[in-house]
C-alpha positions as CSV (number, residue, x, y, z in Angstrom):
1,X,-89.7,-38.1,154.6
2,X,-86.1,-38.8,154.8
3,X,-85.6,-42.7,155.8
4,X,-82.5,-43.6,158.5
5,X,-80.1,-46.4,157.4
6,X,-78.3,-47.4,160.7
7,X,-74.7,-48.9,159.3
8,X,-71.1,-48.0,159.8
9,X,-68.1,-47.5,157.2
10,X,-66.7,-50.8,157.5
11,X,-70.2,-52.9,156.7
12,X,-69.7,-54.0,153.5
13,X,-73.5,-54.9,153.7
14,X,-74.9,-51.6,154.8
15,X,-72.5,-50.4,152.0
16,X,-75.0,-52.1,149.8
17,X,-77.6,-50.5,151.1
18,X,-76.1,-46.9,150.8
19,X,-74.9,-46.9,147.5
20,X,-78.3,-48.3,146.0
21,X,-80.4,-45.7,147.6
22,X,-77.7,-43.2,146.3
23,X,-78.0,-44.4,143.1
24,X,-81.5,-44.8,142.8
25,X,-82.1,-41.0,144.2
26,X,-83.5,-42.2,147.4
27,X,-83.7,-39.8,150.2
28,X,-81.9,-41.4,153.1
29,X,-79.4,-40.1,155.9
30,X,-77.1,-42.3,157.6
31,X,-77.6,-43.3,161.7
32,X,-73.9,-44.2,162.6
33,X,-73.6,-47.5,164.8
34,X,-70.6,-48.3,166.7
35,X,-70.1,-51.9,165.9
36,X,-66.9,-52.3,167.4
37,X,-68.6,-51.4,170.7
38,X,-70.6,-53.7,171.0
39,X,-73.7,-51.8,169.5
40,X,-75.7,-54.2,167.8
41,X,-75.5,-56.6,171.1
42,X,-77.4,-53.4,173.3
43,X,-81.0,-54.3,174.1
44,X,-82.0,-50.9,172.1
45,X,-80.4,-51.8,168.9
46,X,-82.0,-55.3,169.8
47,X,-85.6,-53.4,169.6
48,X,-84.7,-52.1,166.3
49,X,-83.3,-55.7,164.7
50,X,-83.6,-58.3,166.7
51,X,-80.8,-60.1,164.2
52,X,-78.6,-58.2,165.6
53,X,-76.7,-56.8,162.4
54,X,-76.2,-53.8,159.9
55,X,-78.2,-52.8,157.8
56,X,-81.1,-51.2,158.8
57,X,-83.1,-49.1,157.3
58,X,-86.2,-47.1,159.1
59,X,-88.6,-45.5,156.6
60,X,-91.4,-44.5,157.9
61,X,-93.6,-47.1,159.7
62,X,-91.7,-49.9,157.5
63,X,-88.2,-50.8,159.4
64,X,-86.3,-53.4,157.1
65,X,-82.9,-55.2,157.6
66,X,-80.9,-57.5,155.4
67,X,-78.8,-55.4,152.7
68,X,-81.1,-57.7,149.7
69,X,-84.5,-56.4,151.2
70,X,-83.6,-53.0,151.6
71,X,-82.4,-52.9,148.1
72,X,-85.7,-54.2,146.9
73,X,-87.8,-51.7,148.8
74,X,-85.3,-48.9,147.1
75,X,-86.2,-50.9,143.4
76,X,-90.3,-50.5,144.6
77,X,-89.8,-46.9,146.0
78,X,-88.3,-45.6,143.0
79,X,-88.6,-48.1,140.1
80,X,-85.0,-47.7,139.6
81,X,-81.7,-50.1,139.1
82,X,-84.4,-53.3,139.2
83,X,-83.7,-54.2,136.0
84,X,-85.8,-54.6,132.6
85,X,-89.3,-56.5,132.6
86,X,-88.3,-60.2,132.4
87,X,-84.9,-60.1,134.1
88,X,-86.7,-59.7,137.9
89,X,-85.4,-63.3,138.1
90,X,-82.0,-62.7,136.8
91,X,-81.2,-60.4,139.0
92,X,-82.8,-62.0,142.6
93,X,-80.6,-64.9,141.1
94,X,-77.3,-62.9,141.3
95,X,-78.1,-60.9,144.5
96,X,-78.6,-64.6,146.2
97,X,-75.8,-66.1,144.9
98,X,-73.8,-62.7,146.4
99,X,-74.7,-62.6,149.6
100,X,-74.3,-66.7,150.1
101,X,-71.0,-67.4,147.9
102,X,-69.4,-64.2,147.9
103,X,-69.9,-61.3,150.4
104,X,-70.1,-64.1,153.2
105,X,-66.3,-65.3,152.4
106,X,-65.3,-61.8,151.4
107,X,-67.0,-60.1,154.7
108,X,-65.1,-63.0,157.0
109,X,-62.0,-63.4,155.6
110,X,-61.7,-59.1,155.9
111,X,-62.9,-59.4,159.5
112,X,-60.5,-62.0,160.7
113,X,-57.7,-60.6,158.9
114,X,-58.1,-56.8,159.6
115,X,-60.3,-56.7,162.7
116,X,-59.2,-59.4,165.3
117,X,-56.2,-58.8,167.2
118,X,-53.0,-60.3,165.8
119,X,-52.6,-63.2,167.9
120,X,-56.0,-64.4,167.6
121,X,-56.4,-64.3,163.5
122,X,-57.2,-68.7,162.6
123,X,-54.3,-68.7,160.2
124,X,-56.1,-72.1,158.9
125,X,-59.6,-70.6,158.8
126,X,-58.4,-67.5,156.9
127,X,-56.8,-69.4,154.5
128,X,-59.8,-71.7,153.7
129,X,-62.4,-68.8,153.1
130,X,-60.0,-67.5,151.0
131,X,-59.8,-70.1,148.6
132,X,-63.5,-70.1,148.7
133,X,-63.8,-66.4,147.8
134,X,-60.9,-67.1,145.0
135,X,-63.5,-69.8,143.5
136,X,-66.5,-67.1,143.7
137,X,-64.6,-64.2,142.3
138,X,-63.5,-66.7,139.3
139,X,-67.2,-67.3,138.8
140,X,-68.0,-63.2,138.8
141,X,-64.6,-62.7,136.4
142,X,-66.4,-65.4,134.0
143,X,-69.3,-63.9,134.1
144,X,-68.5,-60.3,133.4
145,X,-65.8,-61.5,130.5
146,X,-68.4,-60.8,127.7
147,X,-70.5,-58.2,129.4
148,X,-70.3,-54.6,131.4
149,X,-72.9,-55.1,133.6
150,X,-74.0,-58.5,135.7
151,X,-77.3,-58.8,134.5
152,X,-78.8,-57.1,131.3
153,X,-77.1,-53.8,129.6
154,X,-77.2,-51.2,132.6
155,X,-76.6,-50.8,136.5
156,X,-78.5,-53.1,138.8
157,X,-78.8,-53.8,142.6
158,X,-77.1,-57.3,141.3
159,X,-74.2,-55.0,140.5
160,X,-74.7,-53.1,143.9
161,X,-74.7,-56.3,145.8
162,X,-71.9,-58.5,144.2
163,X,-69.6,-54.8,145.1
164,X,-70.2,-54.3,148.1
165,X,-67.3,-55.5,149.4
166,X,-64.7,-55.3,146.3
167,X,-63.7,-51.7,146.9
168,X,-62.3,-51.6,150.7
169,X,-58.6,-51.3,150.7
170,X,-58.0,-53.7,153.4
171,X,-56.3,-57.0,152.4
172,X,-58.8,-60.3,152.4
173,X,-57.5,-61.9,149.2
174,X,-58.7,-59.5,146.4
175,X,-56.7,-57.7,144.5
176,X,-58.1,-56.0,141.7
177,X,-55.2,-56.5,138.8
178,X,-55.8,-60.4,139.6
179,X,-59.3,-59.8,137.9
180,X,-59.1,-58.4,135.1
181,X,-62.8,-58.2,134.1
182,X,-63.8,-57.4,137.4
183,X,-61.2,-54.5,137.6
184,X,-63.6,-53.1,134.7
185,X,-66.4,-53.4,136.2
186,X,-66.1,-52.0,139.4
187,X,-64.6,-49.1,137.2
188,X,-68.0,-48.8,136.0
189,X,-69.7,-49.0,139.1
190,X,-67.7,-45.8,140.6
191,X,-68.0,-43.9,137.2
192,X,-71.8,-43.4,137.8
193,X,-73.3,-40.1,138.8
194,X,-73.2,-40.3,142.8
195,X,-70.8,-42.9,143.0
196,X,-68.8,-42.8,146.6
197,X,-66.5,-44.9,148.6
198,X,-68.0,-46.3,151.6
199,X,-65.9,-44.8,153.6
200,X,-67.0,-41.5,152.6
201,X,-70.5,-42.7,152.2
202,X,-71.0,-43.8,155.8
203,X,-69.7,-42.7,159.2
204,X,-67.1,-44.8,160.9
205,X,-63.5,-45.9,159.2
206,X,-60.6,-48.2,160.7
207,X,-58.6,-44.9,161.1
208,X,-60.7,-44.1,163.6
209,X,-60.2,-45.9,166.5
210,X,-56.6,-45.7,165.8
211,X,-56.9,-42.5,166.4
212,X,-59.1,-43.2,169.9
């Protein structure tokens, strides 16, 4: 049975999502949900997740949101891009550390730079998560410095999640050359078999609603 991951283009966090059940073989299709209309505030998107947010995946009688537990059911599904036996761990360790010191300052600072209207972008605000994603991406760069992958010697959903967010072309305060190791990395990621850009993995793109 093919599962339904309800996300949109711009989600870093349902990109998460997508690209591990790509990578992992899992057989999903993608439910488009128009965020930027106010979606995921309806009472029937409410039924389905009643956080409210992107990622969602439907498979089966099991309905899971939150990019980390989705990955996790792929790992148990298919017994893929979990990691060797002993790094379990390791790898929860990195996915955590992700979603609370990284892809929180990353997902922000994008939104309030590229999504708000001009005149009501916190100059202040955007300038403080940015500094705080500066200090997490410094961490990452350390940590790949000596290593191709995050946590043991392939591809794992740490890798997945700590990306999620490092290949949209939108300005936040990342740029790629700044980081070195990182740069080499994510050239990893998007070498593997399957590999796409979000944009092209999910339904929805800024370009768009420019267009509407």
């Amino acid at each position: 049975m093919t599962a339904t991951l309800y996300c949109f283009g711009e989600s870093g966090n349902a990109y998460k999502a997508a690209l591990t059940m790509t990578l992992a073989g899992f057989d999903w299709t993608p439910r488009f949900v128009d965020f930027f209309a106010g979606e995921t505030r309806s009472p029937e998107f409410r039924a389905i997740n009643v956080m409210g947010e992107v990622p969602v995946l439907v498979d089966g009688a099991v309905t899971l949101s939150q990019s980390g537990a989705i990955q996790y059911h792929v790992v148990k599904a298919t017994g893929k891009l979990g990691g060797r036996a002993g790094e379990e761990e390791e790898v929860l360790r990195w996915i955590l550390w992700d979603n609370h010191k990284m892809s929180s300052q990353a997902g922000m600072t994008r939104f309030l730079m590229n999504f708000l209207p001009e005149d009501k972008r916190p100059a202040e605000v955007i300038g403080f998560m940015q500094g705080r994603l500066k200090a997490a991406l410094a961490t990452l760069n350390a940590h790949l410095s000596t290593r191709d992958w995050i946590v043991g010697d392939g591809v794992t959903i740490a890798d997945i999640a700590c990306c999620g967010y490092l290949y949209y072309p939108e300005p936040f305060g990342f740029d790629r050359a700044d980081w070195p190791h990182i740069d080499r990395w994510l050239g990893n990621i998007s070498a593997l078999p399957g590999w796409k850009h979000p944009y092209d993995m999910m339904p929805g793109n800024p370009s768009d609603r420019a267009k509407a």
